[in-house]
BAROGU-864556 format. One record per residue (C-alpha): residue in one letter; x, y, z. Coordinates in steps of 0.2 Angstrom, whole numbers, padded with zeros to 4 digits, always signed. Layout:
N
AXYZ ...
//
This chain:
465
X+0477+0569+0080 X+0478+0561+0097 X+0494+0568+0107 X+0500+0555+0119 X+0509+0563+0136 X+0521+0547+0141 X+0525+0543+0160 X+0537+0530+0152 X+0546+0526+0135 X+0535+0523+0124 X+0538+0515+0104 X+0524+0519+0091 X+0522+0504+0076 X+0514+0508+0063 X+0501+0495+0057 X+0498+0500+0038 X+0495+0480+0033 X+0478+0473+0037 X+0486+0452+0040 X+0468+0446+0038 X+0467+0454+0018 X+0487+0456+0015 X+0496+0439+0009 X+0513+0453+0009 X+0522+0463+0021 X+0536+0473+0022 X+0548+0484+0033 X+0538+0504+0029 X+0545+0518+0041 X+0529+0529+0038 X+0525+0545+0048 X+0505+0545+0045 X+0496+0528+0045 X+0476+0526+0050 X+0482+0511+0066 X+0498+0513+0077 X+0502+0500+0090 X+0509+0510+0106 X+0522+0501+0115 X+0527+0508+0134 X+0542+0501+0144 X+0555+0506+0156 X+0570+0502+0153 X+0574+0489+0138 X+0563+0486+0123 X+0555+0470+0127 X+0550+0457+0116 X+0556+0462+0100 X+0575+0463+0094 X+0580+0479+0085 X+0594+0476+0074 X+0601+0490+0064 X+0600+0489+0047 X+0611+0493+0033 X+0606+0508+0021 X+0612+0498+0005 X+0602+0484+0010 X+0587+0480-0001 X+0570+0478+0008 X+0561+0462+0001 X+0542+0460+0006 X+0537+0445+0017 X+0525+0432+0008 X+0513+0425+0021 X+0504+0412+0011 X+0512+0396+0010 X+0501+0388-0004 X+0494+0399-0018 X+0480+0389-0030 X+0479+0389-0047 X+0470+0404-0056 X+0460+0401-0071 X+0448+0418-0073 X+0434+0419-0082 X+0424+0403-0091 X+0412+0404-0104 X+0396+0392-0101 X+0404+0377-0109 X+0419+0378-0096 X+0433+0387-0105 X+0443+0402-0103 X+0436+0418-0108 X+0450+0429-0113 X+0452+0449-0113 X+0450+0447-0134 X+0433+0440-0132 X+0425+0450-0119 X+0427+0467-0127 X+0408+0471-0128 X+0408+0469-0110 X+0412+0489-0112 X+0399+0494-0124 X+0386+0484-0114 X+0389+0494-0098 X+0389+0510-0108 X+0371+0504-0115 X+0366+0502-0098 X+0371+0521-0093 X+0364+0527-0105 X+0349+0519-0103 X+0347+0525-0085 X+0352+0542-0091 X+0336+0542-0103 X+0348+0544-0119 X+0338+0531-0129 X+0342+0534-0145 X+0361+0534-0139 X+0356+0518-0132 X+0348+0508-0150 X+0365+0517-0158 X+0376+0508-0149 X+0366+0491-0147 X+0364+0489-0166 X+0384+0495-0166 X+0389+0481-0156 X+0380+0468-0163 X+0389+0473-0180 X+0405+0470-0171 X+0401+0456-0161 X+0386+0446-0167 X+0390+0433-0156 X+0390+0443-0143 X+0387+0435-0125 X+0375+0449-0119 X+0364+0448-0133 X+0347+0443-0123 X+0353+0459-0114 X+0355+0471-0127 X+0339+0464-0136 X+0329+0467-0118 X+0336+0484-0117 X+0331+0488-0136 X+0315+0483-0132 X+0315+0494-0116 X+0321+0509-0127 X+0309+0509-0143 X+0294+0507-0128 X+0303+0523-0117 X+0303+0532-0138 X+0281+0526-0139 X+0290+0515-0156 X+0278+0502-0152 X+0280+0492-0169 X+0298+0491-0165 X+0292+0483-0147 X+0281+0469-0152 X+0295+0465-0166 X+0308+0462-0154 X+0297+0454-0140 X+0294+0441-0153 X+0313+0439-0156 X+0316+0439-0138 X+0300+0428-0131 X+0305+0414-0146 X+0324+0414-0141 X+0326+0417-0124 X+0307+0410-0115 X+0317+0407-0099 X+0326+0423-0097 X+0324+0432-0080 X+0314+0447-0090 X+0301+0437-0101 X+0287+0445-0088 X+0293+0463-0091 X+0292+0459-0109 X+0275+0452-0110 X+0268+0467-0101 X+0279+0478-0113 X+0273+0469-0128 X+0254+0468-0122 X+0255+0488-0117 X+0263+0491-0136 X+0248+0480-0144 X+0233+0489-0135 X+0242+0507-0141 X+0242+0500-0157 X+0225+0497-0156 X+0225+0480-0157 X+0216+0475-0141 X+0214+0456-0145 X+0233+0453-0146 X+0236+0465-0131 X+0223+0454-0122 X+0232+0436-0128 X+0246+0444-0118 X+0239+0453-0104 X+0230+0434-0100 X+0247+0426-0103 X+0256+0439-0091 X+0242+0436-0077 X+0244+0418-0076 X+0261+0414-0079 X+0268+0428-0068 X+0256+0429-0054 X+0261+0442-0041 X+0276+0449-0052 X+0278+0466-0049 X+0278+0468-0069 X+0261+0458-0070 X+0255+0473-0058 X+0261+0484-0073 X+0251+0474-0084 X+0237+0479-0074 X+0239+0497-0075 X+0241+0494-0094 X+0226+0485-0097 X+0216+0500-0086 X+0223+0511-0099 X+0219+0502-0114 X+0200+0501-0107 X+0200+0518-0102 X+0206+0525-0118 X+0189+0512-0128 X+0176+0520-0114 X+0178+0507-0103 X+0181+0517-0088 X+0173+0506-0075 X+0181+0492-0080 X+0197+0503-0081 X+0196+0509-0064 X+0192+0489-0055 X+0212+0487-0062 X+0220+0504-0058 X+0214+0497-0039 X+0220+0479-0041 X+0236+0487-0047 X+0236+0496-0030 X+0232+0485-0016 X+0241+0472-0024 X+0257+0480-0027 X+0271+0484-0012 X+0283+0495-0027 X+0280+0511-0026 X+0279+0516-0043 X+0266+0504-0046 X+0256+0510-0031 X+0259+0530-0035 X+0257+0527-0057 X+0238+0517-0051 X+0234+0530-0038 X+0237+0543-0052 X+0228+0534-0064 X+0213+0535-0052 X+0214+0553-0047 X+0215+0558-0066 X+0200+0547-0072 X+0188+0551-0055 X+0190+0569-0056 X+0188+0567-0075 X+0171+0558-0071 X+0164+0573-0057 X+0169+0561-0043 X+0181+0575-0033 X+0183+0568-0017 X+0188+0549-0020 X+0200+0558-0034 X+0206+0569-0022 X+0210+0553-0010 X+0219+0544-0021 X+0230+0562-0027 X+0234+0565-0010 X+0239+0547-0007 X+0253+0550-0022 X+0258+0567-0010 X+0259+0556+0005 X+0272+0541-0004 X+0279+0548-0018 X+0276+0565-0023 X+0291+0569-0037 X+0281+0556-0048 X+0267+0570-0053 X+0283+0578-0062 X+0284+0562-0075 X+0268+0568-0084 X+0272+0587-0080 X+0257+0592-0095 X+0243+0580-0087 X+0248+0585-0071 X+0246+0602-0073 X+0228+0599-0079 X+0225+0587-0065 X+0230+0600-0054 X+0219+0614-0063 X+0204+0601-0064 X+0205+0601-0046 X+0204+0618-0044 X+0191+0621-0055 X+0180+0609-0044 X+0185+0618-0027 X+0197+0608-0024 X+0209+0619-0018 X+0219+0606-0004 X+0223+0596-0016 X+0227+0608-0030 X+0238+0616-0021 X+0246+0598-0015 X+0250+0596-0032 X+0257+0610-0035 X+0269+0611-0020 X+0275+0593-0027 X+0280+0601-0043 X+0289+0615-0036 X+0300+0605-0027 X+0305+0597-0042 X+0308+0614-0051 X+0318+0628-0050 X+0314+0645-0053 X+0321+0643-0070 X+0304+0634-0076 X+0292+0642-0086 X+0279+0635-0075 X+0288+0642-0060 X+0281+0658-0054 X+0263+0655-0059 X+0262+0638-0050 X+0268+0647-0035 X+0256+0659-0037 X+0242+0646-0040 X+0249+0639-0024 X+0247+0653-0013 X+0231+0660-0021 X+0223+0642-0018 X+0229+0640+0000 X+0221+0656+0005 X+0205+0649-0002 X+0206+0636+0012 X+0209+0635+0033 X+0225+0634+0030 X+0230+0653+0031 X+0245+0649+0039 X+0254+0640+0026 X+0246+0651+0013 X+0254+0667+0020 X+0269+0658+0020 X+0266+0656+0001 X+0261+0673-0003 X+0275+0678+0004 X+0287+0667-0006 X+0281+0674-0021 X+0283+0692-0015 X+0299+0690-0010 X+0304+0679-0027 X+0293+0688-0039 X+0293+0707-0031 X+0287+0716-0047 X+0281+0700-0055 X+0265+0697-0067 X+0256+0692-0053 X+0261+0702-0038 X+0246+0713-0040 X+0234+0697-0037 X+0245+0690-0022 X+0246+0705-0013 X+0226+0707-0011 X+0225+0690-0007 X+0238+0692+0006 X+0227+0707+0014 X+0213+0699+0014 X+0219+0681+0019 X+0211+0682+0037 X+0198+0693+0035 X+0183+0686+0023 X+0176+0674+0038 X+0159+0675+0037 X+0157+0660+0046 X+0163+0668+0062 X+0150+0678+0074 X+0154+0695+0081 X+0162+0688+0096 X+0174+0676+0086 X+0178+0689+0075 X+0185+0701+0089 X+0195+0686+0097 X+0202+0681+0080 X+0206+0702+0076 X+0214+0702+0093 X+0225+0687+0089 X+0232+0693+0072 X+0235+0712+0081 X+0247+0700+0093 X+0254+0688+0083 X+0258+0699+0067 X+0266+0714+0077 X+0274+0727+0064 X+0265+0718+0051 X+0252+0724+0036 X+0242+0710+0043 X+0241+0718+0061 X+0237+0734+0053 X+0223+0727+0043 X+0214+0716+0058 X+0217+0733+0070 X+0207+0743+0056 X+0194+0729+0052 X+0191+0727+0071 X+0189+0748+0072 X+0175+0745+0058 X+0166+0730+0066 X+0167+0739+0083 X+0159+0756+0073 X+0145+0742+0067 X+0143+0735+0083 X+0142+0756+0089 X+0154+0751+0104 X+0157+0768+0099 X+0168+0772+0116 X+0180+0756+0113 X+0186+0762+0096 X+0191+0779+0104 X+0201+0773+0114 X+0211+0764+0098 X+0212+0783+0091 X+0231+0785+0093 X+0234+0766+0085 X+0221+0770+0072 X+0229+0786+0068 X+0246+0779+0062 X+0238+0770+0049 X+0232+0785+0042 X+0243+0781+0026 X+0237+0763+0022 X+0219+0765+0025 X+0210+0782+0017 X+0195+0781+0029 X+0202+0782+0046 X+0196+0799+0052 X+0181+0794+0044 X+0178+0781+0055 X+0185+0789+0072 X+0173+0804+0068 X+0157+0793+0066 X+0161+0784+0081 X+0163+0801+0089 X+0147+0808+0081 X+0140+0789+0089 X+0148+0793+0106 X+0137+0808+0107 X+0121+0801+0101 X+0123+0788+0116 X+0126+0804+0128 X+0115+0814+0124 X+0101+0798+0125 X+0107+0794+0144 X+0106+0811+0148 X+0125+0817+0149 X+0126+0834+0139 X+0141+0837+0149 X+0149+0822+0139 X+0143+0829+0122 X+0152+0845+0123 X+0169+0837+0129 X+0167+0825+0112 X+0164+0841+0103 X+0177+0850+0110 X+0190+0835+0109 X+0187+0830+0089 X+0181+0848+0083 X+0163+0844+0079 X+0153+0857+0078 X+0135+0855+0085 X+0122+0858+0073 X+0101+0865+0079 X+0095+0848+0080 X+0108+0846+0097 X+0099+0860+0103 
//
């Protein structure tokens, strides 16, 4: 609401009619309208006369176009009026296509033979053929496919989807078995629809159809010319996957792994379409020390899942568990804690817990030096944390190794308070104190022996004598 404060009188018009889409108007006293025309003046209302008008008086709308054309509707191809009668199926035919988009295939062939029982001469046929065909291929019916695709490619070889068909029809042969025929219309899909995104399909079938006879080489030569040749992503991320799945498969990890992460980068929801060979991709990875991308793939998938998936809470765990096993502590902590916090008493929580405690600490790649810097890091960063707790006692340990026996005493009353996580504190701040007096006693301070003695109640045997 805009409230408007006058200086002067002021008229508000309401402009409910939109003169460049209206042809009618008419005299509407309205409280609410999107557009008001404000009028200010002194005195007088200028410009426009107001005449009052009678309540009994009727309020006809005012016609603003002159000259009104003639209205036909819709023409059949041969120029003559289609009427409401004859286009019934036009309802049935956009039912078959929601259907189709909501993957209710069967639904979809129901209704297509249905309406061809009630209107065999049907204007949409070529459509409802096309989407039969698309159906019975979605439903692996690949006899169905290649008996329609003949129907379709004899009666309609000018239609807008002939390329889709051929690759459908080439894909249904070489499942079949029937490689030579898949291969008459692989060629024929290659060279008639150059550069058609459904010829880049055809690629990726062909790849499949060798793949599945051992001719992976050759398979892999057209996942690739699917991929640099396409610019749709599903082409892009189905070859991509394709390649991952058949690397891996033949010990070649780190071009697999390129190509997976290359799906994780565009178009990650598509590892969810093949949730099964997924999953083993996924595990393959693993398996290989691959943990990067294992976990990649697995972080796709759970954003596509709920928690109500069966596959939920191990996947997550997976995650986490193979994110520790990598550089990337950070995000695996953030992991491990998902799944704590989800799962709390879950089959798993045993197994992420001691991942989580030891997520910064097996570095064996660090010197002594790094490893005291990285300790005093977490102790800052994970204040009030288990993590904290277990890099201050992992420092107390390396420092009793290193016998800098004098710096962990003076950790004692930190190291104290973890008392009730770790079982070996006053193990350790006794040997440091029993190491504190070795280095006194060699230096010649037995004065500082006997404070040490006196402070942690060690009793001093003969051979301090």
């Amino acid at each position: 609401f805009i409230s408007i404060k006058p200086f002067y009188k002021i008229k508000l018009v309401s402009n409910i009619f939109d003169l460049t889409k209206d042809d009618a108007v008419f005299n509407a006293d309205v409280e609410f309208s999107n557009r008001w025309t404000v009028i200010g003046y002194k005195d007088n209302f200028p410009l426009i006369k107001k005449e009052e008008k009678s309540n009994i008086a009727i309020n006809f709308p005012f016609y603003l176009d002159k000259d009104k054309m003639p209205y036909v509707g819709s023409l059949d191809l041969k120029g003559n009026p289609v009427y409401i009668k004859k286009v019934e199926d036009v309802t049935d035919y956009l039912k078959i296509k929601k259907y189709y988009s909501q993957k209710r295939y069967d639904d979809c062939l129901e209704l297509i033979n249905e309406t061809f029982t009630s209107y065999p001469n049907t204007l949409f046929k070529s459509e409802l053929i096309y989407y039969k065909i698309r159906s019975f291929d979605k439903l692996k019916d690949y006899d169905n496919v290649i008996g329609n695709s003949k129907d379709f490619l004899r009666e309609y070889s000018s239609d807008e989807n002939v390329a889709e068909i051929l690759a459908l029809m080439a894909k249904a042969y070489a499942k079949i078995g029937q490689n030579i025929d898949a291969d008459y219309f692989f060629d024929r899909l290659f060279s008639e629809h150059k550069n058609n995104v459904y010829a880049q399909w055809g690629f990726i079938y062909k790849g499949e159809m060798l793949e599945s006879s051992g001719g992976n080489k050759e398979a892999i030569k057209y996942y690739k010319k699917a991929l640099f040749e396409t610019k749709n992503l599903e082409v892009g991320a189905s070859a991509a996957y394709h390649l991952s799945n058949l690397l891996l498969l033949n010990s070649n990890k780190k071009d697999a792994s390129k190509y997976a992460m290359k799906i994780i980068n565009a178009k990650p929801a598509y590892f969810m379409e093949d949730l099964k060979t997924s999953l083993n991709m996924m595990d393959l990875f693993a398996q290989k020390n691959e943990y990067n991308s294992a976990a990649a793939i697995a972080d796709a998938l759970l954003n596509q899942m709920g928690p109500t998936y069966d596959e939920y809470e191990g996947l997550l765990k997976d995650k986490g568990l193979w994110l520790s096993k990598t550089n990337n502590k950070t995000e695996a902590l953030k992991a491990l804690n998902s799944y704590l916090k989800q799962f709390p008493d879950g089959d798993y929580s045993e197994d992420v817990q001691t991942a989580k405690d030891s997520l910064f600490f097996d570095r064996s790649d660090l010197n002594v030096s790094a490893k005291f810097t990285e300790y005093d890091k977490l102790i800052k960063q994970y204040a009030g944390d288990e993590i904290a707790k277990r890099a201050l006692y992992e420092k107390a340990k390396l420092l009793l190794d290193e016998k800098r026996y004098t710096e962990l005493l003076m950790l004692k009353k930190q190291l104290e308070d973890l008392e009730g996580s770790f079982k070996d504190i006053d193990l350790i701040i006794k040997e440091a104190a029993m190491g504190s007096m070795q280095q006194s006693l060699e230096n010649k301070k037995c004065d500082n022996v006997l404070v040490i003695s006196n402070e942690y109640n060690i009793t001093l045997s003969d051979k301090w004598d």
